[in-house]
Kinemage of the C-alpha trace (Angstrom):
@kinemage 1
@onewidth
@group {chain A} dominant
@subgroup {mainchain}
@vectorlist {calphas} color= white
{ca unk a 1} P 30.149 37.115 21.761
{ca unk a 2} L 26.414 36.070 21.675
{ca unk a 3} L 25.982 38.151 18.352
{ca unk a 4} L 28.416 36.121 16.599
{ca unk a 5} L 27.427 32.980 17.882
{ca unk a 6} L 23.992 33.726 16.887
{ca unk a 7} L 24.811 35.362 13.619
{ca unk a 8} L 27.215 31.421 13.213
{ca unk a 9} L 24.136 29.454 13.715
{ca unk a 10} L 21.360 31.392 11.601
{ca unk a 11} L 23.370 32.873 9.263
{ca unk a 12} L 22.308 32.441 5.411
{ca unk a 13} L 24.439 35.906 4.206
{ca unk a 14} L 25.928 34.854 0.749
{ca unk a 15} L 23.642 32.062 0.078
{ca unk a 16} L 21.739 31.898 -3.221
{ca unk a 17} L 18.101 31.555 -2.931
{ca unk a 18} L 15.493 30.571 -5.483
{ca unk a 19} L 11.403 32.135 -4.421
{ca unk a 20} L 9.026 31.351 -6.528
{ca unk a 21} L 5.805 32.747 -6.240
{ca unk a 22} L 7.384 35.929 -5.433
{ca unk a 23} L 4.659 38.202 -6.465
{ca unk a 24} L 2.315 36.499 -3.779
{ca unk a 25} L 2.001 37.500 -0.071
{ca unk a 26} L 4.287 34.855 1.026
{ca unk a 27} L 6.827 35.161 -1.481
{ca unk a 28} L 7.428 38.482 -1.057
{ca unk a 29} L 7.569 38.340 2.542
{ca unk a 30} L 10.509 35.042 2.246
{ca unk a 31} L 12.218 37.735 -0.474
{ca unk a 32} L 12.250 40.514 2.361
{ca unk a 33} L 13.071 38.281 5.026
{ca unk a 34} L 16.325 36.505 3.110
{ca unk a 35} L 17.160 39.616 1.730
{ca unk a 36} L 17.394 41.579 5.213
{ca unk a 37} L 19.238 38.170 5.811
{ca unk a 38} L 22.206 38.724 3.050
{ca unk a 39} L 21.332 36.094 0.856
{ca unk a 40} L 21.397 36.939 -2.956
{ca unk a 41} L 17.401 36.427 -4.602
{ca unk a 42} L 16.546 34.612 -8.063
{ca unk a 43} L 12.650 35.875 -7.718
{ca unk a 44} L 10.092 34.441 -9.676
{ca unk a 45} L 6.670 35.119 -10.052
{ca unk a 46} L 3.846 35.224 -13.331
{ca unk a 47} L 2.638 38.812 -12.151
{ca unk a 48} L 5.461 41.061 -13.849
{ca unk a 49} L 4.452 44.294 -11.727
{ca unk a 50} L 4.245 42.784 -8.880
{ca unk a 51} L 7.408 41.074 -9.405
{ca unk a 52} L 9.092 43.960 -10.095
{ca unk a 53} L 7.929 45.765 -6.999
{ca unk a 54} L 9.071 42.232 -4.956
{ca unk a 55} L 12.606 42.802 -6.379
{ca unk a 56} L 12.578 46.488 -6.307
{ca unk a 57} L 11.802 46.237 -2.398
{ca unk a 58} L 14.138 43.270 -1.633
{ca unk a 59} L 17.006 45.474 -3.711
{ca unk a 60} L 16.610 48.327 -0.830
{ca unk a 61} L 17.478 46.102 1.523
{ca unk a 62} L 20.680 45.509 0.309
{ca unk a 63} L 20.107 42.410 -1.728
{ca unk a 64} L 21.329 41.123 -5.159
{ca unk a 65} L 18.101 40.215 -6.775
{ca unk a 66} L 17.305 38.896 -10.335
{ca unk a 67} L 13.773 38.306 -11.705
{ca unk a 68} L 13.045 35.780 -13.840
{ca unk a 69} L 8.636 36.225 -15.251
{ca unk a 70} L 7.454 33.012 -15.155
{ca unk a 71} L 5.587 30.208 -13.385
{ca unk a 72} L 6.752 27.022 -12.847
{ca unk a 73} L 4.172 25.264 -14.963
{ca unk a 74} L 7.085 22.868 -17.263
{ca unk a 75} L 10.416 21.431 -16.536
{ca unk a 76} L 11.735 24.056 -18.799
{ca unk a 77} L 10.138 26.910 -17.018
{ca unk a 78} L 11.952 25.754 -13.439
{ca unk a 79} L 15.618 24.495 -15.327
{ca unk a 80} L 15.173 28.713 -16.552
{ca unk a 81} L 14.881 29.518 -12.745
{ca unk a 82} L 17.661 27.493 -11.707
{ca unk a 83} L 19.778 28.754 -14.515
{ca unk a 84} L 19.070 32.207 -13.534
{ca unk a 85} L 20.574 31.881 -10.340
{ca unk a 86} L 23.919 29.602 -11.403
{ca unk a 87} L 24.367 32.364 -14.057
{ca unk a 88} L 23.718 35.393 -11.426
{ca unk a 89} L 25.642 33.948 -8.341
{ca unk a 90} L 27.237 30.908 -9.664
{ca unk a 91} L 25.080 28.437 -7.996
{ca unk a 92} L 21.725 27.576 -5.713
{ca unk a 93} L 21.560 27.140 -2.506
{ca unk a 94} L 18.162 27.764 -1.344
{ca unk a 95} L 15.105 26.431 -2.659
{ca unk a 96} L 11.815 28.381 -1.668
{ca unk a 97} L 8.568 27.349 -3.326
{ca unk a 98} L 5.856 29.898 -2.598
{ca unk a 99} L 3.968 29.581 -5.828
{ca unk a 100} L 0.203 27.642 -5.559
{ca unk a 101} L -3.088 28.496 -5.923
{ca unk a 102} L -6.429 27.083 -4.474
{ca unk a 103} L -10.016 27.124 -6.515
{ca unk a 104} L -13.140 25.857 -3.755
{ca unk a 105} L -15.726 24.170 -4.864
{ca unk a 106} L -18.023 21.122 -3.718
{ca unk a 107} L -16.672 18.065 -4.958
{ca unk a 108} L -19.943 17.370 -6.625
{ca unk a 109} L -19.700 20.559 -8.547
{ca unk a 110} L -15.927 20.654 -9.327
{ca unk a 111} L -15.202 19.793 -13.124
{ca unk a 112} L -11.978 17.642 -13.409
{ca unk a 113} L -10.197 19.966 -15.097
{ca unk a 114} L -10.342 22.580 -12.268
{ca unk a 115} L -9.309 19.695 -9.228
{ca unk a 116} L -6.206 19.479 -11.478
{ca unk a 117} L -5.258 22.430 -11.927
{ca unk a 118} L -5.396 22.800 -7.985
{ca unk a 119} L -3.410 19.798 -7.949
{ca unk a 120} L -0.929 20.881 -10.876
{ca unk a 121} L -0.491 24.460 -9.409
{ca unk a 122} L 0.245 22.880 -5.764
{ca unk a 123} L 1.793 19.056 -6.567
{ca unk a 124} L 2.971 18.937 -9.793
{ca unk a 125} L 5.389 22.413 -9.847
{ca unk a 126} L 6.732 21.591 -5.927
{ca unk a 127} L 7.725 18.635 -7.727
{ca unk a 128} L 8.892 20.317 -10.903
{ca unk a 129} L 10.972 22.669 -8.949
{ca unk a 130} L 12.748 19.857 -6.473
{ca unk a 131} L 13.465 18.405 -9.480
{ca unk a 132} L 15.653 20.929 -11.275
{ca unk a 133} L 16.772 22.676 -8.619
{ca unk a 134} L 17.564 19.225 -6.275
{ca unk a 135} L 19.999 18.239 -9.333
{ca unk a 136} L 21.732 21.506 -9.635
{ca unk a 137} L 22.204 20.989 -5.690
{ca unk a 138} L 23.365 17.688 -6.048
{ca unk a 139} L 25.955 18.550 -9.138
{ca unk a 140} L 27.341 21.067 -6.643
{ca unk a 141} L 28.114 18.289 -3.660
{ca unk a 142} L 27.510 20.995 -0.945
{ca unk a 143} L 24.183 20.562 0.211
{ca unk a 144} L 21.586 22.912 0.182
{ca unk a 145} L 18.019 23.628 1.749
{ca unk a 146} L 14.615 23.085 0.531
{ca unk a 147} L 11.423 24.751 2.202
{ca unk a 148} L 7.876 23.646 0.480
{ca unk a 149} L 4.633 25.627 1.129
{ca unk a 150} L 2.493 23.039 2.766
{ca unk a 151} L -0.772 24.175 4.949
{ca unk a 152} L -2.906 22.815 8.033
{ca unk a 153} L -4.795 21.769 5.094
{ca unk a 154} L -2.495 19.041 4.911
{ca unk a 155} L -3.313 17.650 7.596
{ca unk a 156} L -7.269 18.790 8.276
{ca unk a 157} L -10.235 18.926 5.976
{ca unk a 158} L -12.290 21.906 5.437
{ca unk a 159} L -16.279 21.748 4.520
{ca unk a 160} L -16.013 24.654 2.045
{ca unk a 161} L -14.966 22.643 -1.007
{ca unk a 162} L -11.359 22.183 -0.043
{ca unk a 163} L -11.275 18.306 -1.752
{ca unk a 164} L -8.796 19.463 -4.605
{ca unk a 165} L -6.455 21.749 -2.029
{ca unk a 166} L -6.485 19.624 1.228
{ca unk a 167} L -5.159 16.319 -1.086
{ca unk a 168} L -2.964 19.000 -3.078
{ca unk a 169} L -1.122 20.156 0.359
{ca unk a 170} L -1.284 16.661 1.911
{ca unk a 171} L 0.786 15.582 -1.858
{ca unk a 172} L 2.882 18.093 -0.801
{ca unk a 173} L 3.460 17.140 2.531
{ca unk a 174} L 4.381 13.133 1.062
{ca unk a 175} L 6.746 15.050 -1.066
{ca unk a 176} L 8.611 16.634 1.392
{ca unk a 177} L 9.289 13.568 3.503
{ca unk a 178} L 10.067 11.127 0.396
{ca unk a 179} L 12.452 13.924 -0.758
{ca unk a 180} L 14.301 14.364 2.810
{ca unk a 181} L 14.931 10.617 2.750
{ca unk a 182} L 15.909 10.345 -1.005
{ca unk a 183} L 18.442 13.431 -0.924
{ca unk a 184} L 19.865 12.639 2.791
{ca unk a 185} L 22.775 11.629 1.506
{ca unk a 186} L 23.454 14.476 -0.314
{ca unk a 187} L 23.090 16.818 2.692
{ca unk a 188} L 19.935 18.160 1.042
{ca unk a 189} L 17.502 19.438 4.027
{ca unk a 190} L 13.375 19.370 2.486
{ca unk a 191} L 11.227 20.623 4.834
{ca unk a 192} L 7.785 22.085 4.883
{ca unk a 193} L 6.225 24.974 6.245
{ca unk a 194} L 1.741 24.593 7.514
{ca unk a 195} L 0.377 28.039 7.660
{ca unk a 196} L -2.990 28.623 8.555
{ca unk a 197} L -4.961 31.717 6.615
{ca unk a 198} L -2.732 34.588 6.995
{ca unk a 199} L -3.180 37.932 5.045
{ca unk a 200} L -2.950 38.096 1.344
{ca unk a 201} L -5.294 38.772 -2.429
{ca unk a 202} L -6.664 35.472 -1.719
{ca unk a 203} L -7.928 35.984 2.118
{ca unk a 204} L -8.372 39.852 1.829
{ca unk a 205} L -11.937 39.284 2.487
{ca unk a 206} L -11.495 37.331 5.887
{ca unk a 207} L -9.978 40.387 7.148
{ca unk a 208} L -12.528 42.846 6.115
{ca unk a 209} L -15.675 43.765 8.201
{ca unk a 210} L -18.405 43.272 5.893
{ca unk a 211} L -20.752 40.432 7.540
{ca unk a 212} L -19.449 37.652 5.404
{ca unk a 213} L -16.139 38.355 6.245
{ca unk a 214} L -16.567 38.863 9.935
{ca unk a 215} L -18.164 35.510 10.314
{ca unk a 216} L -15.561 33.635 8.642
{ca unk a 217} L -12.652 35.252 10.396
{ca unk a 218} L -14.709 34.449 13.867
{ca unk a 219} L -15.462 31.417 13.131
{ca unk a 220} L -11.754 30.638 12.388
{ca unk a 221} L -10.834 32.796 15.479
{ca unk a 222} L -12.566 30.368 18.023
{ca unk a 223} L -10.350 27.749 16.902
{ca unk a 224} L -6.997 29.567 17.129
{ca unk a 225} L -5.754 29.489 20.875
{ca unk a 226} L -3.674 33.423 20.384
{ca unk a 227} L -6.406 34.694 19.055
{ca unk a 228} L -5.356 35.835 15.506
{ca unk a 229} L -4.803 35.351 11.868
{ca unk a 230} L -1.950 35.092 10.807
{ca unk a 231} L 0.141 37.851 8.331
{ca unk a 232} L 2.845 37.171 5.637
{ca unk a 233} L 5.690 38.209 8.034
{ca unk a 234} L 4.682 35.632 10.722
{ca unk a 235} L 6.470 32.822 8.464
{ca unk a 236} L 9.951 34.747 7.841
{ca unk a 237} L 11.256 33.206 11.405
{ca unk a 238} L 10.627 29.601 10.497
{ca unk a 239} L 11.621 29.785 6.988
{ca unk a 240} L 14.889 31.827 8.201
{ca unk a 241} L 15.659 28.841 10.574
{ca unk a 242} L 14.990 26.236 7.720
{ca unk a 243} L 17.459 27.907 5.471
{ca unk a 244} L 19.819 28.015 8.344
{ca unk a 245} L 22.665 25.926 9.636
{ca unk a 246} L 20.584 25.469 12.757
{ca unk a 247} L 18.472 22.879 10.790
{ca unk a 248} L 20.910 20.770 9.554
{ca unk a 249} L 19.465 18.301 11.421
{ca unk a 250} L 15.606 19.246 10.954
{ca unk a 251} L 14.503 17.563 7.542
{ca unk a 252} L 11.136 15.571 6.432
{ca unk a 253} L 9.083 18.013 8.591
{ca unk a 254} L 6.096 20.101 8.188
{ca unk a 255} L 5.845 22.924 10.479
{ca unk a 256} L 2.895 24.528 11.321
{ca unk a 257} L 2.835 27.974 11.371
{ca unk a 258} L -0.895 28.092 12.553
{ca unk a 259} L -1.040 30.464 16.044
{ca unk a 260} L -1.981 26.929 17.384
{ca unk a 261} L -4.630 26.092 15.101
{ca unk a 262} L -3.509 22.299 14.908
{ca unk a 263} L -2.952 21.866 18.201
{ca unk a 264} L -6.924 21.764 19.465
């Protein structure tokens, strides 16, 4: 009986799960995975095309999906979201933030406006989102499971102009373990998950083999004990366990995701 014990303690079929960012790389990958999974999907994303095509694939896999177009720039925008999903299933169980953005620049050269929009994009929706969605949770008294995009630039600097992302992600990183301790009581699980650059629009040109790209991918490369990058699919495990009943005891973590990248 392996399979059922298995299937007992990673299970998340008829769970309700909220992805934002779902147009992205990693969203879509988290609305795969869950959806191979047997949760049902609220996915939400500002890209409507690519959205669709996020739902449209998660749909062949069997799941339940509704869309909702929008980013979670206001408190109304993420109370939409959270309605979508007590309206479509009846409640929330699963919390996925995959929305962010990033915008390099030297410190020096970086206007104010664009270090907060960084820091909006990253900081301020996370927290936007926990909000809504952690008092929906906590209405319904059974719990539920939050997983925050964080990144090893939480937790290391970078020289290319990272000042507005690496404080953005390290926000994020305060938010997940002020959250775990605040909504304890309420069985509410907030965890994080540290990628390192892994495929998407955004790192496209690490992976290609123009000069440029080839010396930042080696350069990254030297530092990454199996010898990789990392691709969208790479997360699904860890965000499947963080969703699942084998982390009801795993909460105020950040867990990198980074083919050892931290660990030199």
């Amino acid at each position: 009986m392996a399979a059922d014990y298995v299937s007992s303690l990673f299970g998340i079929a008829g769970k309700t799960a909220l992805v934002t960012g779902a147009s992205g790389a990693f969203g879509r990958a988290a609305a795969r995975g869950l959806a191979r999974a047997g949760a049902g999907l609220v996915l939400a994303g500002g890209n409507q095309k690519s959205l669709e095509d996020a739902a449209t694939e998660a749909r062949a896999l069997g799941a339940k999906v509704t869309t909702v177009a929008r980013r979670p720039g206001t408190l109304a925008d993420c109370e939409a979201m959270v309605d979508a999903a007590v309206t479509s299933f009846g409640g929330l169980d699963l919390l996925v933030v995959g929305s962010g953005m990033n915008d390099p620049a030297p410190i020096v050269d970086q206007s104010l406006e664009r270090w907060q929009s960084i820091m909006d994009a990253n900081v301020r929706d996370s927290w936007l989102l926990c909000k809504a969605a952690g008092k929906r949770m906590i209405e319904q008294g059974r719990g539920g499971k939050v997983v925050l995009m964080s990144s090893t630039r939480g937790k290391l600097g970078h020289p290319a102009g990272y000042s507005g992302y690496c404080t953005s992600k390290a926000a994020v990183d305060g938010l997940v373990r002020a959250l775990a301790c605040e909504w304890g009581k309420h069985k509410i699980n907030v965890n994080g998950i540290g990628p390192t650059v892994f495929r998407s629009n955004l790192t496209a040109w690490m992976f290609a083999d123009d000069p440029k790209g080839k010396s930042a991918r080696d350069g990254m490369l030297a530092r990454i004990p199996l010898g990789r990058l990392g691709e969208p699919d790479d997360l699904v495990g860890i965000l499947l366990y963080l969703c699942s009943p084998a982390a009801d005891f795993c909460t105020g973590q950040v867990i990198y995701v980074d083919g050892g990248y931290t660990a030199g």
